[in-house]
N, C-alpha and C positions, 0 to 999 in steps of 0.2 A: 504493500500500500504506500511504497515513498515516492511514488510516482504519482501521486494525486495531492491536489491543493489538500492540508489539511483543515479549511474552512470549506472546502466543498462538500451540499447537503446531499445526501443519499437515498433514496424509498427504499426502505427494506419493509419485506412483506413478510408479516408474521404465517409461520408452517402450522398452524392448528388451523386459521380462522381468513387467513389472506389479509385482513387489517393492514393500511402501511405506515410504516413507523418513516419520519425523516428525521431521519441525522447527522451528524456531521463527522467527518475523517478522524476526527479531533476526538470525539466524545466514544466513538467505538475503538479508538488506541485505548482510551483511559477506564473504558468499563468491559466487562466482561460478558455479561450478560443483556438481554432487552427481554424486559416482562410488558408482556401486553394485555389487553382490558380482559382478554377471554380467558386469562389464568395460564397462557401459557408461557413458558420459559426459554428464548434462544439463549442456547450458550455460545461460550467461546468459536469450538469448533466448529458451530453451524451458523456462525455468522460473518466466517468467513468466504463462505458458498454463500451467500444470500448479497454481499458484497461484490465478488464476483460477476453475478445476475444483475445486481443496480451498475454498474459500472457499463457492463455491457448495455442497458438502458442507455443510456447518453452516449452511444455511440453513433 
């Protein structure tokens, strides 16, 4: 990811419910996890495939 603005906002789609979270380069370096409204959990390792996906978006 050091190849992207770390103020560049991101849709990442929550995997239980599709819901899209926007965030920022910046804020997925520093947290680990994204909880979304439907109780569910992305971790680490699956938000960087969800990254990935948004990145490819903006292309």
């Amino acid at each position: 990811m050091t190849n992207i603005n770390q103020l560049q906002t991101l849709k990442l789609a929550c995997e239980a419910c599709g819901q899209k979270h926007l965030k920022t380069v910046a804020w997925l370096i520093e947290n680990q996890a994204i909880s979304c409204d439907c109780g569910h959990q992305t971790t680490h390792q699956n938000i960087e495939e969800l990254v990935i996906q948004a990145v490819n978006e903006l292309k």
